[in-house]
N, C-alpha and C positions, 0 to 999 in steps of 0.2 A: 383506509382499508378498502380493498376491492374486493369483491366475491365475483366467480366466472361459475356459469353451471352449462353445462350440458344435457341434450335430453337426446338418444339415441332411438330410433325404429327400426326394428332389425327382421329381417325377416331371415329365420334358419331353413338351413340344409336339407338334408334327410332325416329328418325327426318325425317320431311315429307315437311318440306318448311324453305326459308331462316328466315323466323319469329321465326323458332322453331330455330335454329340453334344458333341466337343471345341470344336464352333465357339459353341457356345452355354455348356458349362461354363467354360471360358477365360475367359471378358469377365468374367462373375462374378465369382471367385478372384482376376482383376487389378483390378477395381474394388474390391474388400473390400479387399484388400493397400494400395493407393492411396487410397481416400479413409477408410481407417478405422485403417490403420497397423498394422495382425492380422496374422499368422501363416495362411494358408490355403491350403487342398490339396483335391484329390479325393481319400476317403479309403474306398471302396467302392463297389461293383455297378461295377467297371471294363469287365466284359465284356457288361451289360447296356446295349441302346443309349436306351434309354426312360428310364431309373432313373439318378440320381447321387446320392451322398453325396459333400458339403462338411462340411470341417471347421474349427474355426478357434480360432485359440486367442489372448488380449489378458494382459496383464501389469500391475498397478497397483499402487500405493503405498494404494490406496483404493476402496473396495467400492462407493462410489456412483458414482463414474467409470466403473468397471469395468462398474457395470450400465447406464450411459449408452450405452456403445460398444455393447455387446451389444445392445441393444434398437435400435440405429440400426442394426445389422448382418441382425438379423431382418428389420427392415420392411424394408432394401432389396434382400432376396431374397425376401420377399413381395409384392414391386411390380413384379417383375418379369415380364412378360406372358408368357414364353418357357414357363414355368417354371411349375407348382402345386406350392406347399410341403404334402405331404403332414404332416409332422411334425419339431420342433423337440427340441432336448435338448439341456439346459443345465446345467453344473455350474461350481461355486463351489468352490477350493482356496485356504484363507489360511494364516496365516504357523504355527495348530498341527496343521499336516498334516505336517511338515519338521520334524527333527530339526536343535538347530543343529551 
């Protein structure tokens, strides 16, 4: 079993208050959830209305899979207009991280 996570720093658009912030970080987080089957949250700078951290975390039988999902998961928070992906972090846990 492999686990792949992602940690996303985003820094948004034209956002003028935490209301606005949600309406732009939400669609995100339900499209990653929906079209890529991940695990994802907002997982920092909660009180910051410019700044979001996205997290996300995928599960595989297989490391090339695993890096398939993730790399479909970057570009489609990289494509997105709303949004400049400041920086990316990516970590890889396989099956001798876990004691059985």
């Amino acid at each position: 079993m492999y686990v792949g996570t992602l940690s996303f720093d985003l820094l948004l658009g034209d956002v003028r208050s935490l209301k606005e912030k949600r309406s732009v970080v939400r669609p995100i987080i339900a499209e990653l959830r929906r079209v890529h089957a991940v695990s994802a949250a907002e997982t920092g700078d909660q009180d910051l209305y410019r700044r979001a951290r996205i997290g996300l975390a995928a599960v595989s039988g297989d490391t090339g899979h695993l890096t398939d999902v993730l790399d479909r998961c970057e570009r489609m928070v990289a494509a997105r207009p709303e949004v400049e992906l400041l920086s990316v972090r990516r970590r890889f846990h396989g099956g001798d991280d876990w004691d059985d």
